[in-house]
GULO-341912 format. One record per residue: x, y, z of N, C-alpha, C, O in turn. Coordinates in steps of 0.2 Angstrom, whole numbers, padded with zeros to 4 digits, always signed. Each point is the difference from the previous one (the first is absolute). Example, Ala and Ser with C-alpha at 12.3 -4.5 7.8 and 13.67 -1.06 7.14 Angstrom:
2
+0066-0028+0039-0004+0006+0000+0004+0006+0000+0005-0001+0003 -0007+0006-0007+0004+0006+0001-0004+0005+0003+0003+0006+0001 
% end
This chain:
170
+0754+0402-0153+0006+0003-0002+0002-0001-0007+0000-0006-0002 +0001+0010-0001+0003+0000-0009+0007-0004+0001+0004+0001+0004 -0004-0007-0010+0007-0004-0002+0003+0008-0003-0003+0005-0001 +0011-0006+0001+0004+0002-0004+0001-0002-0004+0000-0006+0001 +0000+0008-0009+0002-0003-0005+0006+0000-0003+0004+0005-0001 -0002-0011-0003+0008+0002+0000+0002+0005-0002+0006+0002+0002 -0010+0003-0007+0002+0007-0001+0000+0005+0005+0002+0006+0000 -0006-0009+0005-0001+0005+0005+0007+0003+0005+0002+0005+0002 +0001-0014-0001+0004-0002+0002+0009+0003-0004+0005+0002+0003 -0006-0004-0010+0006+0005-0002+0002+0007-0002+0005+0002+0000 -0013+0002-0001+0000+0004+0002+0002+0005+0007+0002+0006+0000 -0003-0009+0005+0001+0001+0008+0009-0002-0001+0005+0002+0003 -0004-0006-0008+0009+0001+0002+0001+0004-0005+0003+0005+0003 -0003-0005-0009+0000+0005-0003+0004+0007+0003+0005+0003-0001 -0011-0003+0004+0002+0009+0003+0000+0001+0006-0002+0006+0003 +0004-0011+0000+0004-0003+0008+0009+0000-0003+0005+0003+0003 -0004-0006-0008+0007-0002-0003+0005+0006+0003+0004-0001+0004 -0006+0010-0008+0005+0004+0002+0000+0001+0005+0006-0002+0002 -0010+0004+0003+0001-0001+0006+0006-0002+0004+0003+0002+0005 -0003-0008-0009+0003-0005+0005+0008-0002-0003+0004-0003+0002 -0004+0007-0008+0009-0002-0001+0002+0007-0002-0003+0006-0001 +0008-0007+0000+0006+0007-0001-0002+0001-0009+0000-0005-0004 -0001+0011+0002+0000+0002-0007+0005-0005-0004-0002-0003-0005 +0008+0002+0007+0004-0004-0005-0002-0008+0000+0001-0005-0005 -0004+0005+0011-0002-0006-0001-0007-0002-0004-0001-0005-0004 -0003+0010+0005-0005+0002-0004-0001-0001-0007-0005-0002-0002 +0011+0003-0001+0000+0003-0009+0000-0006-0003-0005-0001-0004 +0011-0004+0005+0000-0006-0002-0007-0006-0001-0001-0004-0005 -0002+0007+0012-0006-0005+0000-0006+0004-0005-0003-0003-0005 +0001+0008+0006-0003+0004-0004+0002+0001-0010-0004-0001-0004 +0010+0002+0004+0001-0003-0007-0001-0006-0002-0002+0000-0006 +0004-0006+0011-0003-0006-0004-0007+0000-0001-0001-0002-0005 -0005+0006+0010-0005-0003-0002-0002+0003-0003-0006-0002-0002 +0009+0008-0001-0004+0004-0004+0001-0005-0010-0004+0000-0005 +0012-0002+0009+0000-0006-0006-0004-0004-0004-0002-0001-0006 +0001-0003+0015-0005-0008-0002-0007+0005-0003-0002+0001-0006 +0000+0001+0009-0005+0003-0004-0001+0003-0005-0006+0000-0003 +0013+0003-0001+0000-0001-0006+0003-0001-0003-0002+0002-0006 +0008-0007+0006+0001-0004-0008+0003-0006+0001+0002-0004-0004 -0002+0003+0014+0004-0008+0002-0004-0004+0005-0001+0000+0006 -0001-0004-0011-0003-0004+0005+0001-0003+0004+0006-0003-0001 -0008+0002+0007+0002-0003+0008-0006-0004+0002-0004-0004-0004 +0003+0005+0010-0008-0002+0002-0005-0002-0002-0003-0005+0001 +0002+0012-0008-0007+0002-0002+0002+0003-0008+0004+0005-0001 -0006-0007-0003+0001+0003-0008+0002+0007+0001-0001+0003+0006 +0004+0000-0010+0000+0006-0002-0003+0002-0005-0002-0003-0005 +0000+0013+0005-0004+0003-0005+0003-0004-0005-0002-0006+0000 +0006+0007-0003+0003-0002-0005-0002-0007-0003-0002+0000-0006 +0003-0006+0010-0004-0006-0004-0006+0001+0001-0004-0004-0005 +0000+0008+0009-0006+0002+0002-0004+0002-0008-0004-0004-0003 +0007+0009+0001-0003+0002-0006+0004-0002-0007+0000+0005-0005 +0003-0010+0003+0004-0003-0004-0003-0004-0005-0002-0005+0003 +0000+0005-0009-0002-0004-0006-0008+0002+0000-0004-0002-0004 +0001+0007+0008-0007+0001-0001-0002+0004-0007+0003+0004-0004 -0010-0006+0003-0003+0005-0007-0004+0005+0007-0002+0001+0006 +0002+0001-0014-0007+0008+0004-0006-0003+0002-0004+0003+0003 +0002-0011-0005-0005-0002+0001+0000-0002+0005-0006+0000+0002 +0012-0003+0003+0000-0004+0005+0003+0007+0005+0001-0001+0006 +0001+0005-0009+0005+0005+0006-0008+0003+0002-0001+0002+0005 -0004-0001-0011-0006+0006+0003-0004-0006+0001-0005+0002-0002 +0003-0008+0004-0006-0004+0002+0000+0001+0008+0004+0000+0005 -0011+0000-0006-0004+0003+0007-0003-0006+0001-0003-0004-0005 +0002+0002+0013-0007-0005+0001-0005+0005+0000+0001+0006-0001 -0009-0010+0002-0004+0004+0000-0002+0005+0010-0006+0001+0002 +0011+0000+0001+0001+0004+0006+0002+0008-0001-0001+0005-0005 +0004-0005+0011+0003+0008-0002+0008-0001+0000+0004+0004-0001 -0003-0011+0003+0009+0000-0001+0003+0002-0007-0003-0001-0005 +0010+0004+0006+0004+0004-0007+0000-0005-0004+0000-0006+0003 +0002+0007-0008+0005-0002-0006+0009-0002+0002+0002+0002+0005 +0000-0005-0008+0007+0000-0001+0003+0008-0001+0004+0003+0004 -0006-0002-0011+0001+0006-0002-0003+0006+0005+0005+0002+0003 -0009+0000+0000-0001+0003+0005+0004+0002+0005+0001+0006+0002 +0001-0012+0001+0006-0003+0006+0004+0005-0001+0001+0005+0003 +0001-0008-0008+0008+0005-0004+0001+0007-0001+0005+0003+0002 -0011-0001-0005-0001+0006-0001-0001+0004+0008+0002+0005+0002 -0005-0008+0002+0002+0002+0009+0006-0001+0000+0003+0005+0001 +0000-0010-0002+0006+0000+0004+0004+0005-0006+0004+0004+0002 -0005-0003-0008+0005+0007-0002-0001+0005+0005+0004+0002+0003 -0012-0001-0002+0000+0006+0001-0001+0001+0007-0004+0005+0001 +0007-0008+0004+0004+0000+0008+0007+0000+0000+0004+0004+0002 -0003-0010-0006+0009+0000-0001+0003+0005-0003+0005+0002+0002 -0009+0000-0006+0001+0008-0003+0003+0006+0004+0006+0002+0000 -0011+0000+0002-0003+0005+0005+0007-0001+0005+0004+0004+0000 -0004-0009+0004+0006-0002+0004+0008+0000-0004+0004+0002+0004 -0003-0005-0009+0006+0003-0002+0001+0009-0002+0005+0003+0000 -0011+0000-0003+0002+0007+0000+0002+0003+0007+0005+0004+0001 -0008-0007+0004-0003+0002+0007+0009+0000+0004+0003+0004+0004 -0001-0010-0006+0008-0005+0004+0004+0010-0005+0003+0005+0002 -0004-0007-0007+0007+0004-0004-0002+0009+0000+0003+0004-0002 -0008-0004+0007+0000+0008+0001-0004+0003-0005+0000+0006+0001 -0004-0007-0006-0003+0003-0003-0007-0001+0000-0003-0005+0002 -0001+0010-0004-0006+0003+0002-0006-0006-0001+0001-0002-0006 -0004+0000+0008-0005-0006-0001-0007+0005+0004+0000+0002+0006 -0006-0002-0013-0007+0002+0001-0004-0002+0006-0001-0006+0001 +0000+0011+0003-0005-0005+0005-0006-0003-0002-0003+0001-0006 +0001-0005+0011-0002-0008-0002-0009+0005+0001-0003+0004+0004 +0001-0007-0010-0009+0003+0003-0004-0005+0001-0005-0001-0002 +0009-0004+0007-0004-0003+0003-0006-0006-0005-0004-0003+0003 +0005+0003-0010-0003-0004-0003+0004-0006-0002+0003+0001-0006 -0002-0008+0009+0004-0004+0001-0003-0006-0009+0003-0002-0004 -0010+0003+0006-0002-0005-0003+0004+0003-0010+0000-0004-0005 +0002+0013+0005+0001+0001-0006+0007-0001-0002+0002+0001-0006 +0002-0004+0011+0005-0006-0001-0001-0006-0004+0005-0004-0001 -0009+0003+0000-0001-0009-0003-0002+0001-0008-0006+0001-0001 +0011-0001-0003-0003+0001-0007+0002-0007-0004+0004-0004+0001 -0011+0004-0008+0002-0009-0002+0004+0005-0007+0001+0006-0001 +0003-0011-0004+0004+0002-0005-0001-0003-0006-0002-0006+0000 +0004+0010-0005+0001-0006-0006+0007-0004+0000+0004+0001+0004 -0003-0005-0008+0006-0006+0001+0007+0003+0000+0006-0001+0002 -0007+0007-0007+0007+0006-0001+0001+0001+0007+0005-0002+0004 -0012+0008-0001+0000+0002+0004+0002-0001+0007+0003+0004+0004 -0005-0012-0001+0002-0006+0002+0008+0001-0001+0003+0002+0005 -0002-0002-0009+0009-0004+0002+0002+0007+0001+0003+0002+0005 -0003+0002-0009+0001+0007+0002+0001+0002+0006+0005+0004+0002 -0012-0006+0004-0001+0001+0006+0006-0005+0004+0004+0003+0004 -0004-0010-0006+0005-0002+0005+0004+0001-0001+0004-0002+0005 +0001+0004-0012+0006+0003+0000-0001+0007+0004+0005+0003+0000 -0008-0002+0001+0002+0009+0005+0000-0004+0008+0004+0000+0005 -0009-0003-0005+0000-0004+0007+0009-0003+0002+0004+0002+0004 -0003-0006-0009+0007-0002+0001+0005+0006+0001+0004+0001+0004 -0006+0003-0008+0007+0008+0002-0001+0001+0006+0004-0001+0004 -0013+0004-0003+0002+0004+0006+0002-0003+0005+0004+0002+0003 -0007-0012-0001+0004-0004+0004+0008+0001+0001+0003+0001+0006 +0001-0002-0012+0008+0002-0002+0001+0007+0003+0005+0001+0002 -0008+0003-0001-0001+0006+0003+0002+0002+0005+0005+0003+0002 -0011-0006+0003+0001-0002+0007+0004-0003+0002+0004+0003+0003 -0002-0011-0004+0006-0003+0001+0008+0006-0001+0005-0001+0004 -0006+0005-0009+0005+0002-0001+0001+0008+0006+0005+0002+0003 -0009+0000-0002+0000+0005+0004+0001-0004+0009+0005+0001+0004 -0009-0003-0002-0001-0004+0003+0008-0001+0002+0003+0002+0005 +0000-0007-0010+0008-0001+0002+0004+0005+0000+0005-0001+0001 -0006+0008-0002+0004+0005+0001-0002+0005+0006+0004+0005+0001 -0010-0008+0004-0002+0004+0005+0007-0001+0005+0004-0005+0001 -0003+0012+0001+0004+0002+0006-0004-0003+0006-0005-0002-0002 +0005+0001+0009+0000-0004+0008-0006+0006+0000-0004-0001+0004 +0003+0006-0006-0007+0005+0001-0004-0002-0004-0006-0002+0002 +0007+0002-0008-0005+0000-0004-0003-0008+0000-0005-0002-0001 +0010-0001+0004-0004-0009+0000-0004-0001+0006-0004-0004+0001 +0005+0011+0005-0002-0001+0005-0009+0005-0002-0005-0001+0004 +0005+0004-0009-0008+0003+0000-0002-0003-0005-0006-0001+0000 +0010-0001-0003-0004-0005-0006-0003-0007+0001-0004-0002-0003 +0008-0001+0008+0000-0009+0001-0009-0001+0001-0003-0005-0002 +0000+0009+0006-0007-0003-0001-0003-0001-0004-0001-0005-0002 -0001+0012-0001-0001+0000-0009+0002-0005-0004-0005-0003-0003 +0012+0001+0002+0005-0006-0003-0004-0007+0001-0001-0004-0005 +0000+0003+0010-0004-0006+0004-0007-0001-0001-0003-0006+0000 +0000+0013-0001-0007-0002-0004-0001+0001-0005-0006-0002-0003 +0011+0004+0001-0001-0001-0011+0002-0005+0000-0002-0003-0005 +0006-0001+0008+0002-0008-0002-0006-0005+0004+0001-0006-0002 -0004+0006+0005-0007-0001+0003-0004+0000-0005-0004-0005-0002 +0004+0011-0002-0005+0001-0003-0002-0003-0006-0006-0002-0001 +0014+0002-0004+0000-0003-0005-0001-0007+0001-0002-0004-0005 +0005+0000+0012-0002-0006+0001-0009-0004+0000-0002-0005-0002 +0000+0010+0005-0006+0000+0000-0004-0001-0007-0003-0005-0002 +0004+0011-0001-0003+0001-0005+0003-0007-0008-0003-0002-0004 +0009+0000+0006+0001-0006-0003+0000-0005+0000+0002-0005-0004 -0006+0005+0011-0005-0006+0002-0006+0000-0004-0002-0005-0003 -0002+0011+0004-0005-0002-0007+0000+0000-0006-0005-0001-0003 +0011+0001+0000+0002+0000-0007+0002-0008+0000+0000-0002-0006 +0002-0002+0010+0002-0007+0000-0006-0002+0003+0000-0006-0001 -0005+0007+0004-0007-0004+0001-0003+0003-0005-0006-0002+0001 +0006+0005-0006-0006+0000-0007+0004-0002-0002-0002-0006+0000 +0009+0005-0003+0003-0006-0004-0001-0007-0002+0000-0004-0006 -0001+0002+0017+0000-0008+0000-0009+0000-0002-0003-0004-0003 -0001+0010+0006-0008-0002-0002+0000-0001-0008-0004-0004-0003 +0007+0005+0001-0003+0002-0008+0005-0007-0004-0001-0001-0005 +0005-0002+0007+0007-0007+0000+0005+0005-0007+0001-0001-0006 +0001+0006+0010+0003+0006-0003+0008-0001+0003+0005+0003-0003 -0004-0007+0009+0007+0000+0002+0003-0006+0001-0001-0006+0002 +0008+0009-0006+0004-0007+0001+0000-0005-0003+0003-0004+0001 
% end
């Protein structure tokens, strides 16, 4: 029989949560996590301290596996967090061709800050749209909401495990 792993495990709440409460109660909890994931720390780091004081050299270093980049990460995470704030505010977002891995791009140091400044808007984006859902729109959106904040959590787990690998944190 397969262990659950803890991701396994907050994922299954995750998208167990709306289910199980009222839209208004929903919003509050879902806005905070969309927070902690990006710019308040709780639990677990935020994007934000996540990719803070990096060079182009330490944001693009790779071990020698198939795992991303820092800068990679980011550039996924623009370009979901993206995709889902055009998606939240009603306008036209490209469909997906299915090529995931063409998400993951490395940057120069401009480029780099460039990228987590757009990361940080479109975050601000979401939170901001997000707090203005009407009791419907929190009720079709709360899964979604719960796994971009899942997702960014994830994904800032490996940007703070190639930090401490490389003695890059804190």
């Amino acid at each position: 029989m397969k262990k659950l792993s803890f991701l396994d495990i907050l994922l299954c709440l995750c998208l167990s949560i709306p289910h199980l409460l009222k839209a208004q109660e929903i919003q509050p909890l879902l806005e905070q996590n969309i927070k902690y994931s990006h710019n308040e720390e709780n639990w677990y780091p935020s994007i934000t301290v996540a990719v803070s004081g990096l060079t182009a050299d330490q944001a693009n270093w790779k071990d020698d596996s198939e795992n991303h980049s820092i800068s990679q990460l980011v550039s996924h995470l623009v370009y979901w967090n993206g995709r889902m704030l055009k998606s939240m505010k009603g306008e036209e977002v490209p469909p997906f061709d299915g090529n995931n891995d063409a998400t993951f791009t490395a940057f120069t140091q401009e480029e780099f800050e460039e990228m987590t400044k757009e990361l940080d808007e479109i975050l601000t984006g979401i939170e901001e749209v997000t707090r203005e859902f009407n009791e419907e729109q929190m009720k079709g959106w709360a899964p979604s909401l719960a796994n971009i904040a899942s997702h960014n959590a994830y994904h800032t787990g490996q940007m703070v495990f190639i930090r401490k690998q490389n003695g890059w944190w804190r």
